[in-house]
ChimeraX commands (.cxc) that place a marker at each C-alpha (Angstrom):
marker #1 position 69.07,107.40,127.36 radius 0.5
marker #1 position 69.69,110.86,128.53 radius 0.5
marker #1 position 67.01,113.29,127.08 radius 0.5
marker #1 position 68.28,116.68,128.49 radius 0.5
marker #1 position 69.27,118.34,131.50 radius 0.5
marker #1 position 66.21,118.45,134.67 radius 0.5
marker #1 position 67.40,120.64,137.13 radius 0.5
marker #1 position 70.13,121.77,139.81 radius 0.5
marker #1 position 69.46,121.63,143.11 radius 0.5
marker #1 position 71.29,123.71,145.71 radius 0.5
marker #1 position 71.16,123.44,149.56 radius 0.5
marker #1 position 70.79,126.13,151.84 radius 0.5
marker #1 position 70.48,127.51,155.54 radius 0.5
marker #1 position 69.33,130.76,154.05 radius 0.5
marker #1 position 66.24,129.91,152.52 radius 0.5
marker #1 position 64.61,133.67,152.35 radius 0.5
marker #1 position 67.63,135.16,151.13 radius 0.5
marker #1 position 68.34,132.32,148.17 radius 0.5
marker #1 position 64.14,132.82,147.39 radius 0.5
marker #1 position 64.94,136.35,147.21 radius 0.5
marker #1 position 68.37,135.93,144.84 radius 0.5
marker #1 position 67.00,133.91,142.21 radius 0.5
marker #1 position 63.00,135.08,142.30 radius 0.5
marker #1 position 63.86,139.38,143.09 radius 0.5
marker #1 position 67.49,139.26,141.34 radius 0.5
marker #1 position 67.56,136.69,138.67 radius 0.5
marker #1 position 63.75,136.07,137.40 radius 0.5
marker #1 position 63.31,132.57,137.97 radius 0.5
marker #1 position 59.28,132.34,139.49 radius 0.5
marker #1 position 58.29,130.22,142.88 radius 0.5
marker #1 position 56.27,127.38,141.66 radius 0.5
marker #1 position 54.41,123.96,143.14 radius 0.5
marker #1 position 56.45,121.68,144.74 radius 0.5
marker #1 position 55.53,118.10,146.22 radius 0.5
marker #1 position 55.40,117.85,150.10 radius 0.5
marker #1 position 58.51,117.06,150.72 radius 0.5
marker #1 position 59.65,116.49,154.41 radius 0.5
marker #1 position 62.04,119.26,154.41 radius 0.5
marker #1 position 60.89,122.44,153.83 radius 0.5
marker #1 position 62.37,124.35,150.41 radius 0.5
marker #1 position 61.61,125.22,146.63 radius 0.5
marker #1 position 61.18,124.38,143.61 radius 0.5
marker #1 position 61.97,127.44,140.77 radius 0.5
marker #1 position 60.86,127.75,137.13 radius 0.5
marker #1 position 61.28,129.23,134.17 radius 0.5
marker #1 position 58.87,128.47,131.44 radius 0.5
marker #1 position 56.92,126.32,133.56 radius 0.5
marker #1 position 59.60,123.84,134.04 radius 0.5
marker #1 position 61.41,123.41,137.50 radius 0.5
marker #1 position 65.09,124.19,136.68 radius 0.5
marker #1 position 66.11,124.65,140.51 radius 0.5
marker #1 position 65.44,123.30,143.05 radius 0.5
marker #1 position 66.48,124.60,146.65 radius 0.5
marker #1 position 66.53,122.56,149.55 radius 0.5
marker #1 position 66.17,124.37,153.37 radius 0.5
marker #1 position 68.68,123.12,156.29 radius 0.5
marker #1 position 69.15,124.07,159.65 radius 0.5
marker #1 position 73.42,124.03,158.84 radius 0.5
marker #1 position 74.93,123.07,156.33 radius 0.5
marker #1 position 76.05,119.73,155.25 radius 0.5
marker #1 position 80.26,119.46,156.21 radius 0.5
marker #1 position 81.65,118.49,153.95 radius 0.5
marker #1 position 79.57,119.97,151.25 radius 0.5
marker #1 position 78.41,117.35,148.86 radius 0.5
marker #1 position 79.36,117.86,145.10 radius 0.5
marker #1 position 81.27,119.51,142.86 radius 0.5
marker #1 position 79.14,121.81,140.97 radius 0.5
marker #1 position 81.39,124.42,139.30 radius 0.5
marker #1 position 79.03,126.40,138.10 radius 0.5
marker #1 position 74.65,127.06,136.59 radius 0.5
marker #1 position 74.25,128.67,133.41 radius 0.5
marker #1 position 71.11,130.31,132.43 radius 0.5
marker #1 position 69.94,131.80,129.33 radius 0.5
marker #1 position 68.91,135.40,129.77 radius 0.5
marker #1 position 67.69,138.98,128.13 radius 0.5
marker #1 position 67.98,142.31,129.26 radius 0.5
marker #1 position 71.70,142.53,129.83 radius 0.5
marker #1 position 72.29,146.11,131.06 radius 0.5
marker #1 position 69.15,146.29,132.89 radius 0.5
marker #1 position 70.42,143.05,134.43 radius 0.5
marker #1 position 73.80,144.46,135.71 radius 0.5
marker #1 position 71.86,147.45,137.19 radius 0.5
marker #1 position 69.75,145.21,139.27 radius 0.5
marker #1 position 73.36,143.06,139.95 radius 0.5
marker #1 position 74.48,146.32,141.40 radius 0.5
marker #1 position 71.25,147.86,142.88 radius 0.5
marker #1 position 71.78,144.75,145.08 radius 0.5
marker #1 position 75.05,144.84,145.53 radius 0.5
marker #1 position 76.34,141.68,143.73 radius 0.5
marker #1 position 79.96,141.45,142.63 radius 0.5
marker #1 position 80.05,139.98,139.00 radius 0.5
marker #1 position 82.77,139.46,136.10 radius 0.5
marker #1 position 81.30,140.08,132.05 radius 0.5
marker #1 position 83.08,137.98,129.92 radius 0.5
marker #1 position 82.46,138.50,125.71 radius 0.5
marker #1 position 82.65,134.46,124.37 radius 0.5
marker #1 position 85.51,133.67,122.34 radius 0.5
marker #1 position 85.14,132.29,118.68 radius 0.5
marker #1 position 82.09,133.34,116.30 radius 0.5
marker #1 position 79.13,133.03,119.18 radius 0.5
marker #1 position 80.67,136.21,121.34 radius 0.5
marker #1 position 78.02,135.57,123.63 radius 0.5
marker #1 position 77.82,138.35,126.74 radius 0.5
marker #1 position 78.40,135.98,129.41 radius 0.5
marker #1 position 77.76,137.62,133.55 radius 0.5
marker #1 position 79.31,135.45,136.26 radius 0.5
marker #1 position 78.82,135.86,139.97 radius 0.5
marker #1 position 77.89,134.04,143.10 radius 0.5
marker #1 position 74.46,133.55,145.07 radius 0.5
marker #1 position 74.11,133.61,148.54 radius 0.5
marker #1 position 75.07,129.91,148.99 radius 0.5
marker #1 position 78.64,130.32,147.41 radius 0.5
marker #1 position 77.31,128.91,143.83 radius 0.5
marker #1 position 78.90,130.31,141.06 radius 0.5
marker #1 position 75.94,131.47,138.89 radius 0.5
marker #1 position 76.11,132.02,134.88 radius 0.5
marker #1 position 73.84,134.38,132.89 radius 0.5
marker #1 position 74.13,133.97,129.13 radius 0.5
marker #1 position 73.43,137.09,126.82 radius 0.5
marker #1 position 72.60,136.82,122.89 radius 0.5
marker #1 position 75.71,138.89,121.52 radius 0.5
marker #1 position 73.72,141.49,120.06 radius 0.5
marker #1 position 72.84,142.68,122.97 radius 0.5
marker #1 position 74.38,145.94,123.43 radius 0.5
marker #1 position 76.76,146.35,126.81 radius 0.5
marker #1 position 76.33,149.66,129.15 radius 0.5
marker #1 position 79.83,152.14,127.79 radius 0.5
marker #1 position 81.47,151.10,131.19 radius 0.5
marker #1 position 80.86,147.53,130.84 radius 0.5
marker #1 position 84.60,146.56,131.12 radius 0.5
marker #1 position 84.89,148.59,134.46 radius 0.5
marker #1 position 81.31,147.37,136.04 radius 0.5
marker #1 position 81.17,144.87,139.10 radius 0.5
marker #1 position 84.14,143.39,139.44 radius 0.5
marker #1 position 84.46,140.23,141.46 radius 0.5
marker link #1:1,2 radius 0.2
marker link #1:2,3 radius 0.2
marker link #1:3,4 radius 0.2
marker link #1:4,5 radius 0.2
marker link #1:5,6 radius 0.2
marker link #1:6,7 radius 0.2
marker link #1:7,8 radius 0.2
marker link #1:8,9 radius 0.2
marker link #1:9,10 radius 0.2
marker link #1:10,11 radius 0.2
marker link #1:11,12 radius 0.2
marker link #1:12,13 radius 0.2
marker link #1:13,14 radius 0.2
marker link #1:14,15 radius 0.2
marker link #1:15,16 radius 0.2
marker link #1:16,17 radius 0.2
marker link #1:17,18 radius 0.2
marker link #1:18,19 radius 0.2
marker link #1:19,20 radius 0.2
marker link #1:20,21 radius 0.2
marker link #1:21,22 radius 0.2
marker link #1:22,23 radius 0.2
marker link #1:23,24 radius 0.2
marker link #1:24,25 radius 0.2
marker link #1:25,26 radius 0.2
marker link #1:26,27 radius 0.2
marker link #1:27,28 radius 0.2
marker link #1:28,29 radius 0.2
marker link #1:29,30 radius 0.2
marker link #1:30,31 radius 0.2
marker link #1:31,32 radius 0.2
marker link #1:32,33 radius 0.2
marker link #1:33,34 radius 0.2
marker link #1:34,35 radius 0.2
marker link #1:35,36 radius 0.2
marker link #1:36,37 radius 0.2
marker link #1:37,38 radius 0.2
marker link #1:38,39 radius 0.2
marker link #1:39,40 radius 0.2
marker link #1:40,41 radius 0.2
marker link #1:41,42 radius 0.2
marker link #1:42,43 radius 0.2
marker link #1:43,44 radius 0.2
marker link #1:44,45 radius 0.2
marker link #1:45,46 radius 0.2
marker link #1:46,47 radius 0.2
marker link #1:47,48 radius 0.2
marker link #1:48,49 radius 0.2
marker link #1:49,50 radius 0.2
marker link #1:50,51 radius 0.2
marker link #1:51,52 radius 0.2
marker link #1:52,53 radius 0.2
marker link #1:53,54 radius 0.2
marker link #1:54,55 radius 0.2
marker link #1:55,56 radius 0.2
marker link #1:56,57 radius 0.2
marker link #1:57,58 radius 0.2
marker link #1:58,59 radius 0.2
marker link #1:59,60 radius 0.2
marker link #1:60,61 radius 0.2
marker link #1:61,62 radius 0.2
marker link #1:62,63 radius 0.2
marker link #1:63,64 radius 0.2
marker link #1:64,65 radius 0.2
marker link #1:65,66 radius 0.2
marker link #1:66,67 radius 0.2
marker link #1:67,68 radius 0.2
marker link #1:68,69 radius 0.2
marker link #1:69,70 radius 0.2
marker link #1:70,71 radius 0.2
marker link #1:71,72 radius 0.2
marker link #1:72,73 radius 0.2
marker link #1:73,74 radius 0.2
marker link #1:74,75 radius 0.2
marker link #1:75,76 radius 0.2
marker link #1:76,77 radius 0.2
marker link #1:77,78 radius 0.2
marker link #1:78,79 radius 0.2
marker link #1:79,80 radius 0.2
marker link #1:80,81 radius 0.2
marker link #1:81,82 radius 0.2
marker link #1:82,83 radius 0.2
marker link #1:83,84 radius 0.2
marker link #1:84,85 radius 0.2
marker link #1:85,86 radius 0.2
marker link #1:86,87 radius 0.2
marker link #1:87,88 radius 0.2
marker link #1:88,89 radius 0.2
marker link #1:89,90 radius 0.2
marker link #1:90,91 radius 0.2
marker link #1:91,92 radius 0.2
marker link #1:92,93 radius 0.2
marker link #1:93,94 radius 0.2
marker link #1:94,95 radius 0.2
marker link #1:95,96 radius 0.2
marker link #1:96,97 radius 0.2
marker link #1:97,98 radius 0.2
marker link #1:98,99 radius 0.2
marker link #1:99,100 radius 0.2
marker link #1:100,101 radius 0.2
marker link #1:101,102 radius 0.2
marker link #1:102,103 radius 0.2
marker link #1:103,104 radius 0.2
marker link #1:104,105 radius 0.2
marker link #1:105,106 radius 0.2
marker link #1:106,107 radius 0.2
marker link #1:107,108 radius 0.2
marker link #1:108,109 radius 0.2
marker link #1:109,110 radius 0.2
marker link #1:110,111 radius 0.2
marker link #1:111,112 radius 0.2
marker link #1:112,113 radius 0.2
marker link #1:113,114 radius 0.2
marker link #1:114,115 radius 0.2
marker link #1:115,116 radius 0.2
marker link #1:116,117 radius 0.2
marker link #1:117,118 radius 0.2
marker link #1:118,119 radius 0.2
marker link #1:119,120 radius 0.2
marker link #1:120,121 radius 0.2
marker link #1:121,122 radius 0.2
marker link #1:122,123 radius 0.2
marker link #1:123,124 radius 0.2
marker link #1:124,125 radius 0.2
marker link #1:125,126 radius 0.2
marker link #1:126,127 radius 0.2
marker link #1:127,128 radius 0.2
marker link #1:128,129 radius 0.2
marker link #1:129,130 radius 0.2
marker link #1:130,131 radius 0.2
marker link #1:131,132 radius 0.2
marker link #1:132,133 radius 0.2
marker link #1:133,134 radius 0.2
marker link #1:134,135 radius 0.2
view
């Protein structure tokens, strides 16, 4: 019986640079993770480990999977598309169809994985946000 989702886990050869994305850019926090062989990460939120990054020399060809996309629950949503730009990450704001109108942010990490931040919709968008970081 499924009881909810665990976590994502993501491959890399860029280990510092992913550890920078999602702890510097996105908020998640470096946490304990087992000794593992490999080297790598495990990142929270809440005290749970939602992501978990795994360190290669190169990367696996073929890839493995077909992840389209993470979607994370967020606040903060103009201070987050400053930070988005301050490090100059390309993203696309959507506003939800239907009654929700969440504020959703998409964009890529390092690796190539399409990233989603989810915004409560009454949050209130920077004047330019239909002009701002355009993927």
């Amino acid at each position: 019986m499924i009881l909810g989702m665990d976590h994502f886990t993501i491959v890399t050869n860029q280990l510092e640079t992913t550890r920078r994305f999602y702890v510097d850019l996105i908020g998640l926090q470096e946490g304990p993770r087992p000794p593992f062989p490999v080297d790598g990460l495990w990142l929270y939120v809440n005290g749970k480990a939602i992501l978990h990054v795994i360190s290669v020399d190169t990367m696996p060809n073929p890839r493995r999977g077909v992840l389209d996309h993470m979607a994370f629950s967020a606040q903060g949503f103009s201070s987050t598309l400053d930070k988005l730009d301050q490090y100059d990450v390309r993203y696309r704001i959507i506003r939800a169809p239907g009654n929700e109108r969440t504020w959703q942010v998409f964009f890529k990490d390092p690796n190539h994985v399409d990233v989603e931040l989810d915004f409560d919709p009454s949050e209130t968008p920077p004047e330019d946000w239909k002009s701002r970081g355009r993927q």
